[in-house]
C-alpha angles and dihedrals in degrees: 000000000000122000130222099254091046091042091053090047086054091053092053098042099052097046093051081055085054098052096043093061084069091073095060108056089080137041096234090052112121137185121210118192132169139115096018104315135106126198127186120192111194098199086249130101091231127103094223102087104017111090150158125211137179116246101192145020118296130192099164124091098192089050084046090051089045093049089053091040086057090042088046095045088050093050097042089055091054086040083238130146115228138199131207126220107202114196097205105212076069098068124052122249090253095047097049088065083065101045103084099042085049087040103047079052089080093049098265129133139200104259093169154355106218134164132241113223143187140208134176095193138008106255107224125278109272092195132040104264126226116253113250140183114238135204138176124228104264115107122060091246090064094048096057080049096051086048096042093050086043103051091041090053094044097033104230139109122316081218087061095065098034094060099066104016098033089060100097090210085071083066099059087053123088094276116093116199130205129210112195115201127201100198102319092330118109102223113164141015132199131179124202122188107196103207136132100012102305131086090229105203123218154166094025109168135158121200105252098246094064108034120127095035093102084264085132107031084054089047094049101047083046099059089041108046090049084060098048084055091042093047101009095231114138103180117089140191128194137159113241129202120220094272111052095050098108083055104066100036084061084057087053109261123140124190132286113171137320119268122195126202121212109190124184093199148287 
C-alpha cells in the first residue's frame, strides 16, 4: 500500500510527465527545468499549454517572486502567455496567502481550484453504466472528435485543441487518448499517461447536454481499465475540479492535496 507522502510523489511525478508531452508536438516546443521548476513551452501563444510548476517545497516569498519573474521573462521572450499550476502541499499555509496577488502581477489569474486524488484501485460500479462505443485516439477522424468534445465542455476554441491534439505526432508519445461514442456522436473523452508507477488521468470531458447520464464514469473505467490490462498498474492519480469531485470519490479516489490553476488567457 502507498502511503500519503509517496501517493502524493506519484501525483507529482505523473502530471509533470503530462505536461512535459506539450513541448513535443512542435519543433519549437521547449522544457525548462532547475531549482525546483519546471516550464514547458509548447511552441504555441496560448496559455493553455504553456505552463510553470513548482517541483519541489517552498517557504520563501522573495524566491517565489524570483521563480515567476524567470517563467515571465521566458514567456515574454517567445511572446507567449503562460499558466501555473501550483500544487499546494508545496507552499506553506502562510505563503499560500501571497501567491495570487505575486502571481496576478504577471498578468495570471486564478482560472480553478481543483483537487489532486489518488486511488489504488477503481471501486465498483454502484449504477448500471450506458453502453457506449469506444475508440482510442488514432485516425484523424478521432482526433477532430477528441478536440471538438473537448473545446464544447471547456468552452473554449476549437484552435485551440487542434493545435496539440490534433497533431497526430502527440499520439506516438507516452499519452493514449478515448473517444466515447454514443450512435455516430461523439460524446466524452478521457487521456491516461501510464508513468512512474501510476496510470495519471486527464483531459476527461462530456459534452453538457449529456452529463450526468454515466457518459463519463463509463468512459473513464474503460480507458483505464484498457491500460491496467495493457501495463498491469492498478493504482491512479487525476486532478479534479470542484465539480466533479463526487465523481471520482464514487470510483474510488480519495484526496491528496489541493492544486490551483493561474491562467493569462487564452
Amino acid at each position: 500500500m502507498f502511503l500519503i507522502d509517496q501517493q502524493k510523489d506519484l501525483l507529482v511525478a505523473n502530471l509533470l510527465d503530462t505536461m512535459r508531452t506539450f513541448a513535443a508536438v512542435r519543433a519549437e516546443g521547449e522544457v525548462w527545468e532547475e531549482d525546483g521548476l519546471l516550464c514547458i513551452y509548447s511552441g504555441l501563444p496560448g496559455a493553455v499549454f504553456n505552463s510553470v510548476l513548482l517541483t519541489k517545497p517552498l517557504t520563501d516569498e522573495r524566491e517565489l517572486k524570483l521563480k515567476l519573474d524567470y517563467a515571465h521573462a521566458l514567456f515574454n521572450s517567445r511572446r507567449a502567455r503562460w499558466s501555473l499550476w501550483l500544487i499546494e502541499h508545496f507552499v506553506t499555509p502562510q505563503l499560500s496567502k501571497r501567491v495570487l496577488p505575486l502571481v496576478e502581477c504577471y498578468g495570471p489569474k486564478i482560472l480553478l481550484r481543483g483537487t489532486g486524488m489518488f486511488a489504488a484501485q477503481l471501486d465498483p460500479p454502484a449504477r448500471t453504466l450506458p453502453s457506449l462505443e469506444l475508440h482510442q485516439v488514432q485516425s484523424p477522424a478521432s482526433r477532430f472528435d477528441f478536440c471538438h468534445v473537448m473545446a464544447v465542455a471547456f468552452h473554449t476554441p476549437l484552435a485551440t485543441f487542434l493545435d496539440v491534439y490534433h497533431a497526430s505526432d502527440y499520439w506516438k508519445g507516452p499519452m493514449h487518448g478515448f473517444v466515447a461514442y454514443s450512435g455516430n456522436r461523439a460524446v466524452a473523452t478521457v487521456c491516461v499517461l501510464p508513468a512512474h508507477g501510476v496510470l495519471g488521468l486527464y483531459g476527461v470531458s462530456v459534452l453538457p447536454d449529456v452529463q450526468r447520464k454515466g457518459f463519463g464514469e463509463r468512459t473513464i473505467r474503460f480507458a483505464l481499465e484498457e491500460l491496467m490490462r495493457q501495463t498491469g498498474i492498478h493504482a491512479s492519480v487525476l486532478e479534479s475540479s470542484e465539480v466533479a469531485l463526487g465523481l471520482y470519490r464514487r470510483l474510488g479516489y480519495r484526496e491528496l492535496t489541493g492544486l490551483s490553476v493561474y491562467n493569462e488567457g487564452r
